[in-house]
C-alpha positions in Angstrom: 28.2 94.0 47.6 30.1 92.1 50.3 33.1 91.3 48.7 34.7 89.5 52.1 31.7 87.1 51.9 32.7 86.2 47.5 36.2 85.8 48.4 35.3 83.4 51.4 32.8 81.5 49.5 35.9 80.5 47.0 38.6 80.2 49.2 36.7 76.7 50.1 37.5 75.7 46.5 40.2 77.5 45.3 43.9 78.0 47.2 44.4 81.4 45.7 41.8 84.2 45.2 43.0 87.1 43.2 41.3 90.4 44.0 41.9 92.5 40.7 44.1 95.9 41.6 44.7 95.1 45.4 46.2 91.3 46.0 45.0 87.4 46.6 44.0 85.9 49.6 46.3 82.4 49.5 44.9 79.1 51.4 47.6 76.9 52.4 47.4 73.6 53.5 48.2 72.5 56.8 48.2 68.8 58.4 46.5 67.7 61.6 48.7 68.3 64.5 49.1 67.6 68.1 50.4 70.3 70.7 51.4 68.0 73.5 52.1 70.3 76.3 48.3 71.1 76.5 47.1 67.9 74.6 45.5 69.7 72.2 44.4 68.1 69.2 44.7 70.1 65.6 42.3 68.8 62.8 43.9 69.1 58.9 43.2 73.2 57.7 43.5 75.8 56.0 46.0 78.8 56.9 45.4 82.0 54.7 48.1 84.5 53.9 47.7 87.6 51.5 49.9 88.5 48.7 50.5 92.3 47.6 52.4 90.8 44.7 49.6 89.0 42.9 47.3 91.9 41.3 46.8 90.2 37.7 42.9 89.8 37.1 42.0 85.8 37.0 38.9 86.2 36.1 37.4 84.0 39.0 36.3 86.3 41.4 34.4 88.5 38.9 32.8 85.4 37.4 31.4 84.6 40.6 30.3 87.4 41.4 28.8 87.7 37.7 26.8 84.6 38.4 25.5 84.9 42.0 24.1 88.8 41.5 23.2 88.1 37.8 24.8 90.6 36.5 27.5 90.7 33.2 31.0 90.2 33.6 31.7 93.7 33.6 29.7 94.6 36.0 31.1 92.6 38.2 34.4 94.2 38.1 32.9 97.6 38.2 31.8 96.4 41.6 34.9 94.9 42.5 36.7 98.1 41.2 34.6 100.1 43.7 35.3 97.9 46.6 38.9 98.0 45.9 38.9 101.8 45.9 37.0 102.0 49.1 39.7 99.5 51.0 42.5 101.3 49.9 41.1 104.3 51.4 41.0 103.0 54.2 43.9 101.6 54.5 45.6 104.7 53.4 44.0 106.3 57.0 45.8 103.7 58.8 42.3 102.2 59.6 42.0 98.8 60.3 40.1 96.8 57.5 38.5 93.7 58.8 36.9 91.2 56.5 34.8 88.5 58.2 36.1 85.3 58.4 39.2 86.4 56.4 41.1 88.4 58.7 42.5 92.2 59.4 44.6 94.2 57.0 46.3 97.2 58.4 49.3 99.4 56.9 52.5 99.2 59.3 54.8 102.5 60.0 57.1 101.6 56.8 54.1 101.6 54.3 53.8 97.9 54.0 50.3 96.3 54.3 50.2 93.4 57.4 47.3 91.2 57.3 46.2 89.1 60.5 44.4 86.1 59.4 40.6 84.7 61.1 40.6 81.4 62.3 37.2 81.1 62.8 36.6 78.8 59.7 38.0 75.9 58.1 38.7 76.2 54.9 39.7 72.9 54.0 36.0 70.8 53.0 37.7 67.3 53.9 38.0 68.3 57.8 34.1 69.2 58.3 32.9 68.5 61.8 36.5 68.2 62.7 37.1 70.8 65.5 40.0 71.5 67.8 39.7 69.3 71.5 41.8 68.8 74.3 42.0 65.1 75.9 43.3 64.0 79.2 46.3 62.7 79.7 46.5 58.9 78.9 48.9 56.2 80.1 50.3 53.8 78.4 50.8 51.8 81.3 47.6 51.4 82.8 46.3 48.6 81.2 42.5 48.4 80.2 41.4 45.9 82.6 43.0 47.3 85.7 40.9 50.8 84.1 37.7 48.8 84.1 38.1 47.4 87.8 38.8 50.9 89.1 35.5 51.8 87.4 33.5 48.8 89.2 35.0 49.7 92.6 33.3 52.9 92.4 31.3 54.0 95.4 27.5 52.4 95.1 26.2 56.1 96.1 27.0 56.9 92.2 24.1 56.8 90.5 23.8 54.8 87.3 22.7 57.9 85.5 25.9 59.5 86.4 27.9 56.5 85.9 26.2 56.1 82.8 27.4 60.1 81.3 30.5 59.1 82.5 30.9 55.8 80.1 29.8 57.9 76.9 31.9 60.6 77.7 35.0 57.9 77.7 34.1 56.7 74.6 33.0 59.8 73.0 36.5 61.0 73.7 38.0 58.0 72.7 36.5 58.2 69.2 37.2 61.7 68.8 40.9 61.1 69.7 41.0 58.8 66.6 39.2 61.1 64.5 41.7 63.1 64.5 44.7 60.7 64.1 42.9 59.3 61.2 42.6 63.0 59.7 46.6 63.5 60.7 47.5 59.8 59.0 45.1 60.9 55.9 46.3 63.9 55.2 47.7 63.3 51.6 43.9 61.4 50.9 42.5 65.2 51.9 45.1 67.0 49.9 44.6 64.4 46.5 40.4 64.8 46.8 40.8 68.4 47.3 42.9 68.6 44.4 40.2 67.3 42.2 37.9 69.7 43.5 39.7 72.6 42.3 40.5 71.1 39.4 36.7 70.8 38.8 36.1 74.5 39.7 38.7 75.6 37.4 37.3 74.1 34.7 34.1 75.2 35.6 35.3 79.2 35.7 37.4 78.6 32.5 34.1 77.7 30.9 32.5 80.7 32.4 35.2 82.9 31.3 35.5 81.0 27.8 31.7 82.3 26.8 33.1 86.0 27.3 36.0 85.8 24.7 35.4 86.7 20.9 39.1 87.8 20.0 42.3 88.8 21.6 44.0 91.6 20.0 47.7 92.0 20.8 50.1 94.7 19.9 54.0 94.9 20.6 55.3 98.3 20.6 59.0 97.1 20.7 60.6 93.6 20.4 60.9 91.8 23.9 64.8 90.5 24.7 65.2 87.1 23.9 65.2 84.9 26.6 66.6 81.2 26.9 64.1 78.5 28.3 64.8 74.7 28.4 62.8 73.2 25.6 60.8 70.4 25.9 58.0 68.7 24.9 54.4 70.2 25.5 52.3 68.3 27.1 49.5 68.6 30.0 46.0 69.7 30.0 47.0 72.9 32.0 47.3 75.7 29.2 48.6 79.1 29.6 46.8 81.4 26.5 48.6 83.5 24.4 45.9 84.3 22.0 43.0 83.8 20.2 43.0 84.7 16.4 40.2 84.6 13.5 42.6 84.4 11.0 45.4 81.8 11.4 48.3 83.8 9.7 48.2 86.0 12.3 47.9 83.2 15.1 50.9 81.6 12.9 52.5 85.1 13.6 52.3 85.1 17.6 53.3 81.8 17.4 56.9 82.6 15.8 56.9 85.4 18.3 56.8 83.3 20.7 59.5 80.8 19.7 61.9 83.9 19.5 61.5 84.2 22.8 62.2 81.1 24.0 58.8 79.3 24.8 57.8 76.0 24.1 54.8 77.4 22.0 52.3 75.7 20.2 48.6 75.9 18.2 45.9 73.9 20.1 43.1 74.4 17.5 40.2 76.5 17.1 37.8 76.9 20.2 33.5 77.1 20.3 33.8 80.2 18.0 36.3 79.3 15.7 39.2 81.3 17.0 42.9 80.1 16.5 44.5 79.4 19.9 48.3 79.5 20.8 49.5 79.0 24.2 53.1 79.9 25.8 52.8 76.4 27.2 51.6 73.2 28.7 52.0 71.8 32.1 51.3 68.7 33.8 49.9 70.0 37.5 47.8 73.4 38.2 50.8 74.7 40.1 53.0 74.6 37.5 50.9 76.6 35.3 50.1 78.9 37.7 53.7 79.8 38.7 54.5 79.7 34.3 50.9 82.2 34.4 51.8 84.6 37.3 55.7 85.2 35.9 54.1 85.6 32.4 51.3 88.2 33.5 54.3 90.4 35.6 56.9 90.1 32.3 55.3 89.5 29.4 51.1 89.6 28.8 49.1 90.7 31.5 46.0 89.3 29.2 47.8 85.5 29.6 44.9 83.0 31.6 44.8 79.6 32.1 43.3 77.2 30.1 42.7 73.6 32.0 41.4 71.0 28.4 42.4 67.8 27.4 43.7 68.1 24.2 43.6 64.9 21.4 
């Protein structure tokens, strides 16, 4: 199984793949840019960083994985399982892992894990065909029309062929030039569309992961501390999952569990197989939930995933 090649086919939809047991591979967004003392020109991207912290399985890589080889969920993180084992074997004899198109991870002198990303591919779909150029210098004040009698005072010893190459390769970089302004001045239009995307794919993987849950079973050796949250009201379609009950007394129970501690709990309903839901919370934007999701996995429920529904 190439694992590198999974992770790489989401990181074009998602901005943070979790590899269950080892870390996530984070895609953040960069704009277009302009490096002036070489006129280089930058097109919007993607620059990935990786994440030690953030171990918690999401359930999207395995479901991926599940669906491309065919194979059950489980399987899928038996594989993954495997691979992780294998990496961190590596890693532990100072080798140098490289994953293609990712990048390298390495373990430094003091035991912590350094990870050189690839910039061989852009992540970010909106800036397709966009690629990295360098322009000549243009100045402002040479006007066109003293540009275009320069051009007709060429020597007649140029042939027209010549002269011909060199009038497409003016406009050609002209165009590209405002290609890339246009992707620099439309930067928020590629963050918003690629923002629906991932909302789409996360709704897609909920789905995915939603036909693999009968029942959540939860048991709490010892009372958590109380903790003291603002209140407000719920509202969103980005839901963090608590549990899933057949019988509602005991989703009734999790629920004033909950509220003990401080969250802004709440029943949803019953999903496709007639399971009582509760969730911690609702939130408004993905990233919300998923900074409520990742503090909840490390304090409270490492079981806790993200439900993205509209609720009536």
């Amino acid at each position: 199984m190439q694992l590198s090649q999974y992770i790489s086919n989401l990181l074009y939809r998602y901005n943070c793949v979790v590899v269950p047991e080892f870390g996530a591979f984070l895609a953040h967004k960069i704009p277009a840019k302009v490096q002036e003392s070489t006129n280089s020109f930058y097109p919007p991207s993607k620059r990935l960083s990786f994440n030690t912290q953030l171990q918690s399985n999401d359930g999207v890589l395995a479901n991926h994985i599940s669906e491309i080889e065919q194979i059950s969920y489980e399987n899928a993180l038996e594989k993954i399982a495997k691979q992780v084992t294998t990496l961190k074997q590596r890693l532990e004899k100072n080798e140098t892992v490289e994953l293609p198109n990712i990048g390298e991870l390495q373990n430094t002198t003091n035991g912590q894990l350094l990870f050189e990303p690839s910039y061989h591919l852009n992540y970010l779909t909106a800036s397709f065909g966009l690629t990295q150029f360098v322009s000549p210098t243009i100045s402002r004040a040479t006007p066109l029309k003293e540009i275009e009698e320069i051009e007709n005072k060429a020597p007649i010893a140029l042939s027209s062929e010549k002269r011909k190459t060199q009038s497409v390769f003016k406009y050609a970089a002209v165009a590209v030039v405002m290609l890339g302004l246009g992707g620099f001045f439309g930067s928020n239009a590629y963050v918003q569309h690629i923002e629906q995307q991932n909302i789409l794919a996360q709704k897609q993987a909920t789905i995915a992961l939603d036909t693999k849950i009968q029942e959540a079973t939860f048991v709490v050796s010892s009372p958590l501390p109380a903790i003291t949250l603002d209140v407000k009201k719920s509202s969103g379609n980005f839901h963090i999952i608590a549990g899933a009950f057949r019988i509602e007394a005991n989703c009734d129970r999790k629920l004033r569990q909950l509220k003990r501690l401080g969250y802004n709990a709440r029943k949803i309903g019953q999903n496709r197989y007639g399971l009582h839901q509760v969730v911690y919370d609702s939130y408004q934007t993905r990233q919300e939930a998923q900074r409520a999701l990742y503090s909840i996995k490390r304090t409270q429920d490492a079981a806790a995933w993200l439900l993205i529904k509209e609720l009536p």
